[in-house]
Structure formats: structure tokens, C-alpha cells
ROZAVO-754063 format. One record per residue (C-alpha): x, y, z; residue in one letter. Coordinates in steps of 0.001 Angstrom, whole numbers, plus 500000, padded with zeros to 6 digits. Each point is the difference from the previous one (the first is absolute). Layout:
// residues N
XYZa...
This chain:
// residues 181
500000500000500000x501171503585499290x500173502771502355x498452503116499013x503225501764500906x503924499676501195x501045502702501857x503274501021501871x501116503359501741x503701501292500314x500542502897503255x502988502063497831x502145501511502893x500504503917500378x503471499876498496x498461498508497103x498968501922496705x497757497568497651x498290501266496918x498072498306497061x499502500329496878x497379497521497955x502011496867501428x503515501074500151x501149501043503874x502603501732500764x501445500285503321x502430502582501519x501831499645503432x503573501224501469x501710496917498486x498453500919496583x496942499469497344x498474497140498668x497711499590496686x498113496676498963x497280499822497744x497321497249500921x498041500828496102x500352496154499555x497509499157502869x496283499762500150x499778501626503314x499071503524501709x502803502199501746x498823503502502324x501554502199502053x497875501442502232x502012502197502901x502219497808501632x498662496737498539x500181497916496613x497336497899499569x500874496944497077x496402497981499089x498861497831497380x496248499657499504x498906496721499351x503426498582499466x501256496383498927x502364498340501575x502886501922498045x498674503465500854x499133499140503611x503771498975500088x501139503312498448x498371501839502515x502363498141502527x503200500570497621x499250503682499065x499428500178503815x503373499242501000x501841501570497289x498386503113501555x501573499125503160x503166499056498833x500579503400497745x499034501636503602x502472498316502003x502598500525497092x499787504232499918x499929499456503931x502668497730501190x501077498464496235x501223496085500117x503455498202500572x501335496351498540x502863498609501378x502324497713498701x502701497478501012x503455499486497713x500514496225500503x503056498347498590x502481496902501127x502357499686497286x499999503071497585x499702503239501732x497073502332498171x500735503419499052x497173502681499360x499675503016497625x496756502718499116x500378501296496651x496696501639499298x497292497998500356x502065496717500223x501601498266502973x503206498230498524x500517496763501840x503580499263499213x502077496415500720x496882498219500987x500830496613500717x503384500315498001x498624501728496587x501360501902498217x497174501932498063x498178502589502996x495778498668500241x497903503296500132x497015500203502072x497893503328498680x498776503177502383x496358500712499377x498624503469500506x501318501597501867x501377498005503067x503266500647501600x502676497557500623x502414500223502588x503093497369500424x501484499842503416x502468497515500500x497697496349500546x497128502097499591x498028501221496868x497201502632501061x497194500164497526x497947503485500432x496929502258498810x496843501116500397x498263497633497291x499624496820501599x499947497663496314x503076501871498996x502313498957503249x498610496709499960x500006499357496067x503987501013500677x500447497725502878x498654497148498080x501888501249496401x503301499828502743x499176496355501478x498951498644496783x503358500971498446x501975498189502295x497922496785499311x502541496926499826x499262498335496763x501493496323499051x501067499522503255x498874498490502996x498201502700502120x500651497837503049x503908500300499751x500068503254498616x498104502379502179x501179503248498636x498166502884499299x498447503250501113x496877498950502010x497137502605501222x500192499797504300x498203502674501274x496881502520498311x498778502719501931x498235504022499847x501691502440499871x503744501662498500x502981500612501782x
């Protein structure tokens, strides 16, 4: 049975600017400003004050699930222009010690597991990344571009044609938290 409506409410905080246009939100804070359009879904965004209201009227299964995913990419842009997001990563080597390099928009992984050509792992958006000795700090206000990066990074250090239970090198995510340093 349908419901004749899906509803959900999000309180944006004081420090908060939000502002709509058709679907497309943008949303200002001290760490920054965030833009997404949400044109592709059959839903219903508001701002009314202090509140966004996100419904679908008598939704399928697929839009009552949008209303849940436009939901929390509301409250992720929020907490992104508020406190932003960090990724951490762990170096891990035994034999071959690895080296690391930005150029750009591409980490250079360089003498993984002995070779000789560097494996590139790609930046998105516009994330920062910070190398610190065993540690490889992943940072920005747009929560899918740090973690896009931090998975782009451990997937580039995937061992391939080996045995992944001898050789457990890599660059492995440990820790994901709010906010920057």
C-alpha cells in the first residue's frame, strides 16, 4: 500500500546559510559553500525559515528512498561548510619502503612493493591531501570528494598477482571523522 506522503524535516543551525533554487541547494558556512542539484529526483525540496522540508507525494519505493538519500545529503553538505570531513590513512610496507608525491590532482605512489613505474591514485574535487610521515590526511568540506580520494589512494595500492595474505602492503583507511585540522 502507498502512503499518501513521505515527509522529512532538517533544523539548519544559525551559522548556516541555505538557499534554493528549483532543486539545486546551495549551502554557505565558515568552512565554505556547497552546490548540488537534486533536478534528477521526483521529490519536493522547501525552505521555510530555519527548516527544509524534502516530500514525495505518493511515492514508490524509489522515491520514498530518495527522500531518505536527498535527506542526508542535506545533512552531510551541512556538516561539511561546518566542521568539513577527515580520512586517514596508514603507509604499510615490510620489504620495499613506499615513497609519496602530490603533483596536481595525483598522489604518486612510488617503489610500491619493489616497482619501478609510480601507481597514481587521483584527487577529486577539491580535497586536500596532507602526507605526514606514516600518515596520509585526506581533507575537505565535500564529503564524496575526501572519501572518493581515500578509496582512489587504497585502491591504488591493491596487490595484484600476489598473495594478499603474504603481502600486506598498502595504504589502508584507519580512522574517518568531522571536522579539519
Amino acid at each position: 500500500m502507498r502512503l499518501p506522503e513521505i515527509s522529512k524535516t532538517i533544523q539548519v543551525p544559525e551559522d548556516v546559510e541555505l538557499s534554493l533554487e528549483g532543486r539545486k541547494i546551495t549551502v554557505k558556512g565558515e568552512k565554505g559553500v556547497l552546490t548540488r542539484d537534486f533536478s534528477y529526483a521526483p521529490i519536493s525540496i522547501k525552505i521555510e525559515g530555519k527548516l527544509v522540508r524534502i516530500w514525495a507525494e505518493w511515492p514508490r519505493k524509489k522515491e520514498a528512498a530518495l527522500v531518505g538519500t536527498i535527506y542526508s545529503h542535506i545533512q552531510n553538505m551541512i556538516s561539511g561548510v561546518r566542521k568539513g570531513f577527515t580520512y586517514k590513512l596508514k603507509i604499510v610496507f615490510s620489504h620495499f619502503p613506499i615513497s609519496l608525491k602530490v603533483q596536481g590532482k595525483t598522489l604518486l605512489i612510488e617503489n610500491f612493493t619493489g616497482e619501478r613505474r609510480a601507481r597514481k591514485a587521483k584527487i577529486i574535487g577539491d580535497a586536500q591531501v596532507k602526507i605526514q610521515s606514516e600518515d596520509i590526511i585526506v581533507e575537505g568540506i565535500n564529503l564524496e570528494d575526501v572519501s572518493q580520494t581515500a578509496a582512489n589512494i587504497e585502491q591504488a595500492t591493491k596487490v595484484k598477482k600476489k598473495d594478499p595474505r603474504v603481502f600486506l602492503d598498502g595504504l589502508f583507511v584507519y580512522e574517518r571523522s568531522e571536522g579539519m585540522a
